[in-house]
C-alpha positions in Angstrom: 0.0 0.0 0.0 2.6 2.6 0.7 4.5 1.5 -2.2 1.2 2.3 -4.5 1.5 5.8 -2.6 4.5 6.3 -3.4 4.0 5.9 -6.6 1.3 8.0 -7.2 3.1 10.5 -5.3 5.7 10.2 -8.3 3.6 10.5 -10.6 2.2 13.7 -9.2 5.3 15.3 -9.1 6.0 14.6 -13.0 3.0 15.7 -13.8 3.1 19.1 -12.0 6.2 19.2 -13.3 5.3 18.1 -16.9 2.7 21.4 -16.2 5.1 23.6 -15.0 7.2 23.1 -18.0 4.0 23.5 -20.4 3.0 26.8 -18.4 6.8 28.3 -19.2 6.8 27.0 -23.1 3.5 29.1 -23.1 4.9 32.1 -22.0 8.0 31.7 -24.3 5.5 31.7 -27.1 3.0 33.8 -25.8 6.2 36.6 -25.8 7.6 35.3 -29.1 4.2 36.1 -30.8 4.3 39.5 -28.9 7.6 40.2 -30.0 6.3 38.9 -33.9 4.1 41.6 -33.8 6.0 44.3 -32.6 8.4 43.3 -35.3 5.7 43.4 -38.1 4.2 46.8 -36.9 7.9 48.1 -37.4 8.1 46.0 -40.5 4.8 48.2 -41.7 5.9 51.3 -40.7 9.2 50.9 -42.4 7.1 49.9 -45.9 5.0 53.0 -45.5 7.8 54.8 -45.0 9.4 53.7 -47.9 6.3 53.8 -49.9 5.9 57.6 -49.5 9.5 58.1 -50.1 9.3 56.5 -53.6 6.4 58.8 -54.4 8.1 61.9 -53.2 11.2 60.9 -55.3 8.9 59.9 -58.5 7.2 63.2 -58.3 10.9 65.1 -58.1 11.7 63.1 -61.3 8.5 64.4 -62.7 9.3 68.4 -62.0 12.8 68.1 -63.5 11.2 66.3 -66.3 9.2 68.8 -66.6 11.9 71.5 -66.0 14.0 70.1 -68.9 11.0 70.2 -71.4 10.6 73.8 -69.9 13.9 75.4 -71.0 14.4 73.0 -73.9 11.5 75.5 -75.4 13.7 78.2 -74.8 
């Protein structure tokens, strides 16, 4: 009988600690994902970024385009 106790003593302990092992792998990924996002956001603002200075550069190319054509009538 206090073998059997024993035992099931044992197998409590691997199982909290089976538990306390899935709790932490949780967390890791819970802050992985957070850290995902934050990285993504960035990854967003960086493309937008981008994205407005490729407009602002084509529309510079347009005006001395436009400059040339300008004093070419000259």
């Amino acid at each position: 009988m206090e073998q059997r106790l024993l035992q099931y003593q044992e197998e409590i302990r691997l199982a909290n600690e089976a538990l306390r092992r899935s709790e932490e792998t949780a967390e890791l990924l819970a802050e992985k994902g957070r850290v995902a996002e934050e990285e993504a956001a960035l990854l967003a603002q960086k493309a937008a970024d981008a994205e407005r200075e490729n407009a602002r550069l084509r529309l510079t190319n347009i005006k001395t385009e436009e400059e040339k054509v300008g004093y070419s009538d000259l």
